[in-house]
C-alpha positions as CSV (number, residue, x, y, z in Angstrom):
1,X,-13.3,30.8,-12.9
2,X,-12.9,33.8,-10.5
3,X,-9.9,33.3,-7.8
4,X,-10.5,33.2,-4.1
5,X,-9.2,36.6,-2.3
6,X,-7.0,36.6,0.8
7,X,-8.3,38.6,3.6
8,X,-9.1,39.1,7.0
9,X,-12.1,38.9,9.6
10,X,-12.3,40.7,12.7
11,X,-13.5,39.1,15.8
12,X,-14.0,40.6,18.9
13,X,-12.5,38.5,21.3
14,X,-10.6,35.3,21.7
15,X,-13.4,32.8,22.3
16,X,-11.6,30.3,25.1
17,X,-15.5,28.8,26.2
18,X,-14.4,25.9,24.1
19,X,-10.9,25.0,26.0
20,X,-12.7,25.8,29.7
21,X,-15.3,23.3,28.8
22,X,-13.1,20.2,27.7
23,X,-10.8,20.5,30.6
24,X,-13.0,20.3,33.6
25,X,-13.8,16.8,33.5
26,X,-10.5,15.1,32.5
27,X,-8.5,13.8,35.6
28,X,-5.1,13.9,34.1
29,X,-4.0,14.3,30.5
30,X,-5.8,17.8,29.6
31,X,-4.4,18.8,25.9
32,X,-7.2,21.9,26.2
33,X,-5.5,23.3,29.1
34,X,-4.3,26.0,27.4
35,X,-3.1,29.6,28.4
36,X,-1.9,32.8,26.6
37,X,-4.4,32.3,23.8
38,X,-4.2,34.5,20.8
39,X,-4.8,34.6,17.4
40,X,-2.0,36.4,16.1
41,X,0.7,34.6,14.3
42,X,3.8,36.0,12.8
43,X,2.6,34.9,9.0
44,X,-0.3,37.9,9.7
45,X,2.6,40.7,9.1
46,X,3.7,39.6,5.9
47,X,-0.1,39.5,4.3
48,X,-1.8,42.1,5.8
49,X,-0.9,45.8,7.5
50,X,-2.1,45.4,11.2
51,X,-1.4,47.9,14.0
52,X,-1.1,47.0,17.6
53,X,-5.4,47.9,17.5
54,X,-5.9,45.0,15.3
55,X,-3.3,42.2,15.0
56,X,-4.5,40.1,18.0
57,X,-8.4,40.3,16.7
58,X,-8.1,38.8,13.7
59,X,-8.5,35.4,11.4
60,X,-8.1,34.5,7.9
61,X,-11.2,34.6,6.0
62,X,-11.9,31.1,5.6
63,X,-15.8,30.2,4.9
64,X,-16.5,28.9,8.5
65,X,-14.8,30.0,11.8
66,X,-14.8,27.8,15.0
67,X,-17.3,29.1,17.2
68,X,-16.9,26.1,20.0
69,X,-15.9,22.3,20.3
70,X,-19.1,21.3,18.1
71,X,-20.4,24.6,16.3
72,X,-19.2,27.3,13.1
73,X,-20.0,30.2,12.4
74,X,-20.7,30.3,8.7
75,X,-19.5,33.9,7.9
76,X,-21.7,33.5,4.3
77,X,-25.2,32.8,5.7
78,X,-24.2,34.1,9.0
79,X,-25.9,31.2,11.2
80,X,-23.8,28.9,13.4
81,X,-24.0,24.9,12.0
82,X,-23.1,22.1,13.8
83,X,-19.4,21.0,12.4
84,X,-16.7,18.2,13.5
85,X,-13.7,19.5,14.8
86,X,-10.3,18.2,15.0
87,X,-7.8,19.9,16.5
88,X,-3.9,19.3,15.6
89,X,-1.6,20.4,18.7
90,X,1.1,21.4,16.1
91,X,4.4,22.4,18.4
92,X,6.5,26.0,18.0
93,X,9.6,24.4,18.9
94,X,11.1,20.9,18.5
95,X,10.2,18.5,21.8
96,X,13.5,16.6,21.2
97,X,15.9,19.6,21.3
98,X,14.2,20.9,23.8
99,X,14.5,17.8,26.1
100,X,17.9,17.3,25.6
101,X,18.7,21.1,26.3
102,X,19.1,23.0,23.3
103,X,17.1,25.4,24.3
104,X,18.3,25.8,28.1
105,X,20.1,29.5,27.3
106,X,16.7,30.5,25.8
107,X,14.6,29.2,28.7
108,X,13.6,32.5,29.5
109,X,12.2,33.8,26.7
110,X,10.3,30.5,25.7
111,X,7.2,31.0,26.7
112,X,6.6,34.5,25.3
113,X,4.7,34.4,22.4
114,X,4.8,36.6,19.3
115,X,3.6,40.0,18.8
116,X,3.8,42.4,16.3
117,X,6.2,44.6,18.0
118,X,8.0,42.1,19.5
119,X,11.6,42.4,18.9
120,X,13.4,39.1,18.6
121,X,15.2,39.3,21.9
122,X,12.5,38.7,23.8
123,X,10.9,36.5,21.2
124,X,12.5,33.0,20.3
125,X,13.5,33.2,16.9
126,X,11.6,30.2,15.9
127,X,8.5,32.1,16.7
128,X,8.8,34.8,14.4
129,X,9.8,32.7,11.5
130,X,6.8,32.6,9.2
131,X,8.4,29.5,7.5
132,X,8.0,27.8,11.0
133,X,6.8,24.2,10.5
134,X,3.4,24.7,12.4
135,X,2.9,28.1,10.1
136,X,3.3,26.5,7.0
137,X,1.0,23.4,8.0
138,X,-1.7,26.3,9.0
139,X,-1.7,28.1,6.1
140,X,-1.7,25.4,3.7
141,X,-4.8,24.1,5.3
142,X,-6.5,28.0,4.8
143,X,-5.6,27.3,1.3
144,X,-6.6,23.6,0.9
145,X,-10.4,25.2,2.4
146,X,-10.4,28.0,0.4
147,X,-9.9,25.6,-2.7
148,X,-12.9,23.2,-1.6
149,X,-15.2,26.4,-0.9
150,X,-14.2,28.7,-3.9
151,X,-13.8,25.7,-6.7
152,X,-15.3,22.9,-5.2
153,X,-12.2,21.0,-5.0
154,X,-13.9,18.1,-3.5
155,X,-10.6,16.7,-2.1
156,X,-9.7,19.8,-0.1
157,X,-9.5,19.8,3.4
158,X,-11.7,22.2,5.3
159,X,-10.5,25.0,7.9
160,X,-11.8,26.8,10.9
161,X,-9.0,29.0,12.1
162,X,-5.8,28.4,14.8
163,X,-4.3,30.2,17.9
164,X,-0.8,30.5,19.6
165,X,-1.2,29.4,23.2
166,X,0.9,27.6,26.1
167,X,-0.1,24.1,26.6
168,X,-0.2,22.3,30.5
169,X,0.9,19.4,29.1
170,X,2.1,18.6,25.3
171,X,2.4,15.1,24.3
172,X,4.0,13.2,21.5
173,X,5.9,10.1,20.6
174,X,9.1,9.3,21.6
175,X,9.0,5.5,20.9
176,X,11.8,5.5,18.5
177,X,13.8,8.4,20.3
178,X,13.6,6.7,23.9
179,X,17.4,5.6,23.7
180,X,18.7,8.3,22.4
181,X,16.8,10.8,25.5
182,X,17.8,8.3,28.1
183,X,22.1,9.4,26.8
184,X,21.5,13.4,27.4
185,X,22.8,14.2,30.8
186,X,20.1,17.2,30.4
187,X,17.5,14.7,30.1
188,X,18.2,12.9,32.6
189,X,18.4,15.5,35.0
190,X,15.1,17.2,34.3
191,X,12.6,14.3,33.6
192,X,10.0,14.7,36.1
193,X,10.8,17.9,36.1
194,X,10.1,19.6,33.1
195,X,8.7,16.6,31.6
196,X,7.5,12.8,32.1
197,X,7.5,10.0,30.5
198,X,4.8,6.7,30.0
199,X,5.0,3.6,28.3
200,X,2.4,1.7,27.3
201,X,2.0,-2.0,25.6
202,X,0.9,-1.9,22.1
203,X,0.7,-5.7,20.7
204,X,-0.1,-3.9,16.9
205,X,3.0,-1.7,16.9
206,X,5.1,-1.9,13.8
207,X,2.2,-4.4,11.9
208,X,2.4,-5.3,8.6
209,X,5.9,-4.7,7.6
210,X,8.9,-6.7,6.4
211,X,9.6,-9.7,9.3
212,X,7.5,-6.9,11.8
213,X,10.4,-5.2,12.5
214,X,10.8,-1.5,11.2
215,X,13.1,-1.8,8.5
216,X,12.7,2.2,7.6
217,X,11.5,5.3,9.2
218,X,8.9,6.3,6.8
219,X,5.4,5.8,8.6
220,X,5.4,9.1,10.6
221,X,7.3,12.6,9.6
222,X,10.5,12.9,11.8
223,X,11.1,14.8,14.8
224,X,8.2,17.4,14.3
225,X,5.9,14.8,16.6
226,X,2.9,16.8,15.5
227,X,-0.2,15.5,17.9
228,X,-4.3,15.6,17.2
229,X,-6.8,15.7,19.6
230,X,-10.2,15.8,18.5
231,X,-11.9,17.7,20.3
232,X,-15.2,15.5,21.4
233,X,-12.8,12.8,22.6
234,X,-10.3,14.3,25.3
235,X,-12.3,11.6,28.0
236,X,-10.1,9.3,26.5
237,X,-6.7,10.5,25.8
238,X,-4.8,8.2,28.1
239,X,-4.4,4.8,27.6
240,X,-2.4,2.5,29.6
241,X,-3.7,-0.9,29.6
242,X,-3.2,-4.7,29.0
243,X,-6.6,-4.5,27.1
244,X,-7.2,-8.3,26.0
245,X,-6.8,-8.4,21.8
246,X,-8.7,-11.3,21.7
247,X,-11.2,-9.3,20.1
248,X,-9.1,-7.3,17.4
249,X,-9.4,-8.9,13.9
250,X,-6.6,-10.2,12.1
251,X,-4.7,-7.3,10.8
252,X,-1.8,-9.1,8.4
253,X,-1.0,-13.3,8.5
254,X,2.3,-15.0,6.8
255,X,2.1,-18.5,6.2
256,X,5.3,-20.1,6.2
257,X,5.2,-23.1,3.8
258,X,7.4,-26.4,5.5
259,X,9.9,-28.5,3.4
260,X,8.2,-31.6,2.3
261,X,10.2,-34.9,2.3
262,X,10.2,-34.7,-1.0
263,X,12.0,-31.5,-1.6
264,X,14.6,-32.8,1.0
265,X,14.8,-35.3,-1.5
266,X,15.3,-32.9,-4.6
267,X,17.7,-30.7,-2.5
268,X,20.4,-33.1,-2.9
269,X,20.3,-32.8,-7.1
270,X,19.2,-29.0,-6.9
271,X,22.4,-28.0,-4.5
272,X,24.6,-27.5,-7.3
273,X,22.4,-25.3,-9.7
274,X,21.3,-23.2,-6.8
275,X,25.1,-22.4,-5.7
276,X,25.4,-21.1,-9.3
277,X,22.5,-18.7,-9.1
278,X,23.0,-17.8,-5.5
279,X,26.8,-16.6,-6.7
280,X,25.1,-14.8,-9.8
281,X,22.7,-13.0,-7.3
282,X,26.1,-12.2,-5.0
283,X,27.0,-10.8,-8.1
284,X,24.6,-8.5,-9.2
285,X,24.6,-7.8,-5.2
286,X,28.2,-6.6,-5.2
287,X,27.6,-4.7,-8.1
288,X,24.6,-2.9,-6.8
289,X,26.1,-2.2,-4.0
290,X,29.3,-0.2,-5.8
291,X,26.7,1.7,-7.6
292,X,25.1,2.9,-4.2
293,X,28.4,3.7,-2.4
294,X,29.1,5.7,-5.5
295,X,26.3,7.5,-5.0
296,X,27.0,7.4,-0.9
297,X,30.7,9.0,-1.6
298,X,29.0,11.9,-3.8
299,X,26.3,12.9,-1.5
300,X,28.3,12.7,1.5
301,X,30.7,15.3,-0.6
302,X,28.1,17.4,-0.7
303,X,26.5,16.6,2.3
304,X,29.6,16.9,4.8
305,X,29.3,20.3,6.0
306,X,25.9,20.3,6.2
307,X,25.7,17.4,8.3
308,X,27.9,18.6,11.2
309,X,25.5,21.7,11.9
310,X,22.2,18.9,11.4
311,X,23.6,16.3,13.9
312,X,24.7,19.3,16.4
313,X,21.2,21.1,16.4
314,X,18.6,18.8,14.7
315,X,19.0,15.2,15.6
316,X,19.0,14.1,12.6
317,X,22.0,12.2,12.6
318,X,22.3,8.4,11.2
319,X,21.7,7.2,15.0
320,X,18.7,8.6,15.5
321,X,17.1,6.9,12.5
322,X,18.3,3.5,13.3
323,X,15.7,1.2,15.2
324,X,17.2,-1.4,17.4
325,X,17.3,-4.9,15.0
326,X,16.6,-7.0,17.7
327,X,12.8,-5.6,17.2
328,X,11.6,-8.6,15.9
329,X,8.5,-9.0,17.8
330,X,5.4,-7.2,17.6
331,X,4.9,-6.4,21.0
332,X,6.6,-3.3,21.3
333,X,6.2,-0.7,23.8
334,X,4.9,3.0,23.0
335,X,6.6,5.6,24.8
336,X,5.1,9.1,25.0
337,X,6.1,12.6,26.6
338,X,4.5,15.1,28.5
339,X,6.1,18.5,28.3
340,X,5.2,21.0,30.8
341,X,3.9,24.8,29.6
342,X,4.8,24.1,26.0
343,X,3.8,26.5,23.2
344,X,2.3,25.4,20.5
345,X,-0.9,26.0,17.6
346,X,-3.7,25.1,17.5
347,X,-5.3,24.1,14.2
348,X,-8.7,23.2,13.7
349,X,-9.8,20.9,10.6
350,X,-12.7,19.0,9.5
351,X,-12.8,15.9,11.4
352,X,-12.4,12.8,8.7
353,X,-13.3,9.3,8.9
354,X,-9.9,7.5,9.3
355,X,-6.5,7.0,7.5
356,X,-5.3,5.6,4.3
357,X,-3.1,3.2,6.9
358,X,-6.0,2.0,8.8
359,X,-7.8,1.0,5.1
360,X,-4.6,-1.2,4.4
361,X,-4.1,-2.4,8.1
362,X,-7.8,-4.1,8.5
363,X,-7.5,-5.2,4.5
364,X,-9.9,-3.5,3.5
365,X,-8.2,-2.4,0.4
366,X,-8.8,-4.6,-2.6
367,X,-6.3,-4.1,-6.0
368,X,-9.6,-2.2,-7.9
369,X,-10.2,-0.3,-4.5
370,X,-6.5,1.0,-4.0
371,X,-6.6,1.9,-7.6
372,X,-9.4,4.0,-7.4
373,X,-7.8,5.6,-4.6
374,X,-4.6,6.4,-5.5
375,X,-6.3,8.1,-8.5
376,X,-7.7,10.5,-6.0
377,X,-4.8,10.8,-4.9
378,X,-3.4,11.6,-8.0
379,X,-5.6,14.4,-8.9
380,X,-5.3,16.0,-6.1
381,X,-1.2,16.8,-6.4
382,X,-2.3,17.6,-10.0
383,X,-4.6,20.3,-8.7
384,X,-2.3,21.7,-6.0
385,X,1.2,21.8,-8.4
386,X,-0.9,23.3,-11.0
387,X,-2.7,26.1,-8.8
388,X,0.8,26.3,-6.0
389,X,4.0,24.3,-7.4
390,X,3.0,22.2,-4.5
391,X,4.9,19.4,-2.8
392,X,4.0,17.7,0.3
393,X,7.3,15.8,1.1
394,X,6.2,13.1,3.4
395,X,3.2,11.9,1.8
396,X,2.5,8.5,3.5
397,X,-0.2,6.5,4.3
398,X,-1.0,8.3,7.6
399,X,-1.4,11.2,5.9
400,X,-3.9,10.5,3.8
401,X,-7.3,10.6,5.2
402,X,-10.8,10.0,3.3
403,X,-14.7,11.5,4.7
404,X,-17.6,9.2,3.5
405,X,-19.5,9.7,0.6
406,X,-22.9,8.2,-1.3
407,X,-21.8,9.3,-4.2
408,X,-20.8,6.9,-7.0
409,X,-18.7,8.3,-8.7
410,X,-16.3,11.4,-9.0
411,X,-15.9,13.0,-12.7
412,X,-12.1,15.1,-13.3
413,X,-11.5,17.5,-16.2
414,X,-7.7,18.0,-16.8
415,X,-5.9,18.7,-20.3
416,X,-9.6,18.5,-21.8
417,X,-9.9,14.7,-21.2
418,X,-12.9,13.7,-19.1
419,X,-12.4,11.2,-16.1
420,X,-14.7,8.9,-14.4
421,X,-13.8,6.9,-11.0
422,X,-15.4,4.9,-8.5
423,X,-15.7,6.0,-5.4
424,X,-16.0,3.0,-3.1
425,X,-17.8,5.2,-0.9
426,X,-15.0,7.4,-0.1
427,X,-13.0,10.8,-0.9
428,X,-9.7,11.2,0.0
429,X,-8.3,14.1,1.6
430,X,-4.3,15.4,1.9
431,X,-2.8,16.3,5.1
432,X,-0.4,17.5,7.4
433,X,1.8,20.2,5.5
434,X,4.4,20.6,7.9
435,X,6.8,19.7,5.6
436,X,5.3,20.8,2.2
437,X,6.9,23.9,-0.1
438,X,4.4,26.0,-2.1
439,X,4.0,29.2,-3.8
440,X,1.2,31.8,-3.3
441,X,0.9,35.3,-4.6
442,X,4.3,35.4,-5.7
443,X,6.2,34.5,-2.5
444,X,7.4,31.0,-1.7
445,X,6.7,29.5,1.5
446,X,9.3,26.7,3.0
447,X,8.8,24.9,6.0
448,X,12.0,25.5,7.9
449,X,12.7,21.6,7.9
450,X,14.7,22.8,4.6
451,X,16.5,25.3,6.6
452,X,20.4,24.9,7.8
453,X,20.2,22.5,10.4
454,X,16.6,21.1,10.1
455,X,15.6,17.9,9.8
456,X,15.3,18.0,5.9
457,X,17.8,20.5,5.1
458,X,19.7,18.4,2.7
459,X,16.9,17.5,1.2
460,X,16.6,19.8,-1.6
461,X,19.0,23.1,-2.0
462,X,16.3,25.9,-3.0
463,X,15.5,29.3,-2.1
464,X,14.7,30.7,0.3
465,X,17.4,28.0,1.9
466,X,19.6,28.0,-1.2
467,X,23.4,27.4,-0.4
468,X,25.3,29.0,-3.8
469,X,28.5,26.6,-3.1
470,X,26.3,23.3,-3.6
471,X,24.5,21.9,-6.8
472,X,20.9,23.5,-7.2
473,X,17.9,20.7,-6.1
474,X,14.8,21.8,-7.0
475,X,11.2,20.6,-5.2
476,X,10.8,17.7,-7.2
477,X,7.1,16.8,-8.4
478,X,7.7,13.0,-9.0
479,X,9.0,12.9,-4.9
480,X,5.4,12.9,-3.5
481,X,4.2,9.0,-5.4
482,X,7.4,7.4,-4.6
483,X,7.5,8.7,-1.1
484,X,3.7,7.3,-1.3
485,X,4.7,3.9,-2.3
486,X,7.4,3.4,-0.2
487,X,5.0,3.5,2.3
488,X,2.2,0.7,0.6
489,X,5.7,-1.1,-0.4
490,X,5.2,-3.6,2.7
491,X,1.6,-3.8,2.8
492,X,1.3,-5.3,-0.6
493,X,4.4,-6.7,-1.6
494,X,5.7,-10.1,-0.2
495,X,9.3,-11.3,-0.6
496,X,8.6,-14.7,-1.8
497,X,6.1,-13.2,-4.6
498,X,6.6,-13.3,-8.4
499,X,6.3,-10.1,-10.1
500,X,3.9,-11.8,-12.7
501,X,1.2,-12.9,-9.8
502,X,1.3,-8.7,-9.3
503,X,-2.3,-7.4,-9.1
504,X,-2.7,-4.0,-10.8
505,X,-2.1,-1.9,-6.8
506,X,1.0,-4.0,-6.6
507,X,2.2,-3.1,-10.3
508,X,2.0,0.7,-9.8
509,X,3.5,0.7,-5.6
510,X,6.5,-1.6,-7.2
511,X,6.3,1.1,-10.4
512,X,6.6,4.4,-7.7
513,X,9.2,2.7,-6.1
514,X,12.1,2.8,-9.0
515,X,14.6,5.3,-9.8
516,X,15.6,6.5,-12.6
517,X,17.5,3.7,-13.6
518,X,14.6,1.4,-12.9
519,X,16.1,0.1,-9.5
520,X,14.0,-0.7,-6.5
521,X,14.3,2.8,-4.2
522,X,13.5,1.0,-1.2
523,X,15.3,-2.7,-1.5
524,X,18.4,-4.8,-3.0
525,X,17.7,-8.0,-4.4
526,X,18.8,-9.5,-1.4
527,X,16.3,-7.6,0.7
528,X,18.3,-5.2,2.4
529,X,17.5,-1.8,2.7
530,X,19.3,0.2,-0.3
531,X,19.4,3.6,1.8
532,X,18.4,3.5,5.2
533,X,17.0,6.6,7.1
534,X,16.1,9.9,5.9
535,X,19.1,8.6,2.9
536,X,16.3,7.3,1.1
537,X,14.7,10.5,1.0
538,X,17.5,12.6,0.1
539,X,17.8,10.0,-2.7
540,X,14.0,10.2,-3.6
541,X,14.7,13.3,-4.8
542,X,17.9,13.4,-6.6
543,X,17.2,9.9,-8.4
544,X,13.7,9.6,-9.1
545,X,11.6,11.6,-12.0
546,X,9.8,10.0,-14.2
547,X,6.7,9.2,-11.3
548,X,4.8,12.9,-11.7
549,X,0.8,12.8,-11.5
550,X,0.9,14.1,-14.7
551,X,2.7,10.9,-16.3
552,X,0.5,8.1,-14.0
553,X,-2.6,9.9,-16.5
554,X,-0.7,7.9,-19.6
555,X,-0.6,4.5,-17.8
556,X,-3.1,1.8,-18.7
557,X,-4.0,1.4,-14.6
558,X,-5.6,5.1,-14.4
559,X,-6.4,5.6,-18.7
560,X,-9.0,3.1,-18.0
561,X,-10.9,6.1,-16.1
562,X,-11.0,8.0,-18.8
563,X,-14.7,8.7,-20.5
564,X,-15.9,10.3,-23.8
565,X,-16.5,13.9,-24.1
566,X,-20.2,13.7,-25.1
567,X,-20.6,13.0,-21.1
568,X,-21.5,16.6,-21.1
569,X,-24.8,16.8,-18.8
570,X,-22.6,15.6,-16.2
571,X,-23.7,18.3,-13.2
572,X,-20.4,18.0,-11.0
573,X,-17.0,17.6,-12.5
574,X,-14.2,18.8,-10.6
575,X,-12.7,20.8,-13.6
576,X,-8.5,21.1,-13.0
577,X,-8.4,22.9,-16.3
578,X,-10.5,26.0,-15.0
579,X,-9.6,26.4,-11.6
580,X,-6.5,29.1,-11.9
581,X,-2.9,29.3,-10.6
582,X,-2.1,31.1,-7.5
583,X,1.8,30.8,-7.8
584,X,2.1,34.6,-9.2
């Protein structure tokens, strides 16, 4: 199967018709208020040779380019189509630093955006990083496009094209960062001023996990606050309202089962076998627990230097991953930002149908369903870590999105062996690559999250952010599925359940969810958290390995897919075997 080539289409002009037309009826939030649009980003140097004629008229030559909010050009049949667009408000900077003043000595330079013969003093430096978070997520999706175009790689996620620009107003979450804002001086002194602040009731907050409280930050990718708008829907961007929930449906229900009289009864005769058992659980407890601060004392050896320059220019210290524990109601409060003239990118997607979240939220997800989809899901990392040595690094359940489909069924090739699985009526789709590390023609590209002081940086040690003086820590392919399953842990999994009631979903999210030594990632036997905060991740990758795609193939939960190899008249099978690599 021929490869997909990377080039470049010239356009003539910027065409801003799109962002005039959403803003003039919106009253007050206006995410397409946008100035200083161009096309250029700093990635453009290191694939192609531009002049100062060119760079600005340019996009990668992805099968359809966005024409307006509703319409594509489709640069093989050359006729516009009518197309769903989302668009992803992806930030150049990080909104927390810069509202707690990290970026006050560079607030001159802040909104000039990169050129090609920009030299870096009057560029931030962030800008001109092509390993920049919202760069990597952009060109990932170019890829993931040119994958469902070139080798109808039905899973792929389909691109129109991005743009620089300075946005009125940028707005993300700051919900679980409120308290830590409100103890910056800088903050303080320049809310309302360089930015506001709203709140807003939201009774669903935090659903569906362990006592509704949020035990672990693993829902949403840290401190990147990466916003969507779609672009048909700006009327209704704000909402502040005591909207009445007396119409939601029943999202997750506990039911608490009383003492009878007679188990008062048999508590008397029980007490003594049960304070044996309860000191044999201490036990096993205590020992656990020596086993993790083993593992504490060794990481934080490695870790210690590293830390001080994350904590003083990344926020990623403990504190900022800790949630308040007396969050033990549901009604929380959402609290969002507005930052004034903010410069982000603009990327522009297929719009899909809804989140894997929302699927497990509603219960809509029976064991055969999830099954089915998590085999998606599975050959979809097989594809991209055979064709890029990909890893996404905060695949979760809000990052994974599915389109709707007639189609039965969906037929895989991979190591010769045919595979046959339901559908349900949806394909799932991979997104947000902020944080993902692939290869492409020979060059590795890193979201700077891995770099000295980012938000991941001792995550892995690797190039192009390799520090000699610390043990090598490769991308690790089995991260992605226990990463995954941490996230359907709480859906699925009930304290008070026997492992041998499991269903076959909560067999395989329990499976994802052990090390290498076959203990539970997420919990202890007693239910507390085992590492809390981005520890778990850090953990995820040093301690877990035996959960790859390629290994969930062998497993009696996904064999069952497989079909004979007479099935031959079978007109579309997505064939993993014949679609090449692109690492080299």
């Amino acid at each position: 199967m021929p490869k997909f080539q990377l080039h470049y289409h010239k356009i003539p002009k910027m065409n801003n018709s799109f962002i005039i037309d959403q803003t003039e009826n919106s009253e007050e939030y206006q995410p397409y208020a946008i100035k200083q649009l161009q096309c250029y980003n700093p990635l453009y140097n290191d694939l192609f040779h531009l002049d100062k004629n060119t760079y600005n008229k340019i996009t990668l030559n992805q099968r359809y380019q966005m024409n307006s909010s509703t319409t594509v050009y489709d640069t093989s049949s050359n006729i516009t189509l009518d197309k769903n667009i989302f668009i992803k408000f992806s930030p150049l900077l990080d909104p927390l630093r810069y509202m707690i003043g990290k970026y006050e000595h560079q607030s001159a330079i802040i909104h000039n955006l990169p050129g090609i013969y920009d030299i870096s003093m009057n560029i931030h430096p962030k800008y001109m990083d092509t390993n920049n978070v919202s760069y990597t997520d952009n060109f990932f999706c170019y890829l993931s496009s040119q994958m469902l175009h070139t080798h109808k790689f039905t899973h792929a996620l389909d691109y129109y094209g991005s743009f620089l620009g300075i946005q009125n107003k940028f707005k993300f979450d700051i919900s679980d960062d409120l308290e830590y804002l409100h103890d910056s001086s800088y903050f303080n002194k320049h809310v309302n001023d360089l930015f506001s602040i709203t709140t807003s009731d939201n009774p669903f907050y935090n659903f569906a996990s362990r006592g509704n409280k949020k035990r672990l930050q693993i829902n949403n990718t840290p401190k990147h606050n990466i916003t969507c708008q779609s672009l048909p829907e700006i009327d209704t961007e704000i909402i502040t309202s005591n909207d009445s929930i007396d119409e939601c449906n029943l999202i997750y229900e506990t039911t608490i089962d009383k003492q009878t009289t007679e188990d008062d009864e048999d508590e008397g005769e029980d007490e003594d076998e049960d304070e044996d058992e309860g000191e044999d659980d201490e036990d096993e407890d205590e020992d656990e627990d020596d086993e993790d601060e083993d593992e504490d004392d060794e990481d934080e050896d490695e870790d210690e230097d590293d830390n001080k320059a994350v904590e003083e220019s990344s926020l990623v210290s403990e504190d900022n991953w800790e949630t308040d524990s007396s969050y033990s109601s549901i009604e929380e409060r959402e609290s969002f930002a507005f930052i004034n003239n903010y410069p982000i990118q603009g990327i522009c997607i297929e719009k899909c149908h809804g989140t894997l979240d929302y699927l497990f939220e509603s219960e809509q997800m029976s064991s055969n369903e999830g099954i089915c989809a998590l085999f998606q899901i599975i050959m979809t990392l097989l594809c991209y870590q055979k064709c890029f040595l990909f890893t996404h690094n905060d695949l979760h359940t809000n990052n994974i999105m599915f389109i709707e489909t007639e189609e039965k069924f969906i037929y895989y090739q991979y190591n010769k062996q045919l595979y046959r699985v339901p559908t349900h009526g949806k394909i799932y789709k991979i997104i947000d690559f902020g944080r993902s590390i692939y290869r492409f023609n020979g060059r590795i590209y890193c979201s700077d999250s891995f770099a000295p002081g980012g938000d991941a940086s001792t995550q892995y040690n690797c190039e192009p952010y390799i520090n000699k003086n610390k043990p090598r820590i490769d991308p690790n392919f089995s991260f992605d599925l226990c990463r995954l399953g941490c996230s359907l842990y709480d859906f699925i999994i009930d304290d008070d359940e026997k492992t041998e009631d499991f269903n076959d979903l909560q067999k395989i999210v329990q499976l994802w969810c052990t090390d290498d030594t076959n203990k539970n990632i997420l919990y202890k036997k007693n239910g507390e958290e085992r590492f809390p905060d981005f520890k778990l991740y850090k953990m995820i990758a040093r301690t877990v390995h035996n959960h790859t795609p390629e290994a969930q193939l062998k497993l009696p939960f996904f064999s069952q897919f497989e079909i004979s190899k007479k099935n031959t008249d079978i007109a579309n099978i997505i064939d993993i075997d014949n679609i090449p690599s692109y690492v080299g």
